[in-house]
N, C-alpha and C positions, 0 to 999 in steps of 0.2 A: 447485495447481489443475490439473486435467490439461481439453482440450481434444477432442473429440470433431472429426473428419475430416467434413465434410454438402457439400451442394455451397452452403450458405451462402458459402463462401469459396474462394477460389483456393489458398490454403494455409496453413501456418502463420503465414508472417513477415506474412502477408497482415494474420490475427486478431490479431497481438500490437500492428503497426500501429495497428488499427482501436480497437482496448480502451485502446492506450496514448494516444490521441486526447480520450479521454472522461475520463482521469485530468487536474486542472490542475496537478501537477507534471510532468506532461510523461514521468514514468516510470513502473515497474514499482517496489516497493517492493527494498531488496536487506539483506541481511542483516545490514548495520551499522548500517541505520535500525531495526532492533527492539534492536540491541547499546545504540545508544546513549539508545533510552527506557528501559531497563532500568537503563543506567548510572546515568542521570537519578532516575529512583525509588528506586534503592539510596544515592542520594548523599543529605546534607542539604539540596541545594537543594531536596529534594519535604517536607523534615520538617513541611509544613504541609497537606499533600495528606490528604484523607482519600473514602475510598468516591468514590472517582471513577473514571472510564470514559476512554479515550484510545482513541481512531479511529486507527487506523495505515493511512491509505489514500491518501495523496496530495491528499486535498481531494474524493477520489471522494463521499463522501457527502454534501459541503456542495451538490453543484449540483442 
């Protein structure tokens, strides 16, 4: 996601702060957290999973 400079914000670390506030894990998503739902779905614990949808957001959508 790239970020756009407005005087909405003082700076960057200002916005990532601010975003990372509004997420209830407390973070930014990182790259072992998509490794590991992938893992997840490649493996037999998903062999019962079918046509389903998975939110990779931190719980951003549930609020």
């Amino acid at each position: 996601a790239q970020m756009i400079e407005s005087g909405m914000v003082e700076s960057a670390e200002q916005a990532v702060a601010f975003l990372t506030q509004l997420i209830p894990a407390g973070r930014f998503a990182e790259p072992e957290d998509l490794a590991d739902l992938m893992l997840f779905l490649c493996s037999d614990a998903s062999r019962y999973f079918t046509a389903s949808e998975f939110t990779l957001d931190g719980g951003y959508s549930a609020i």
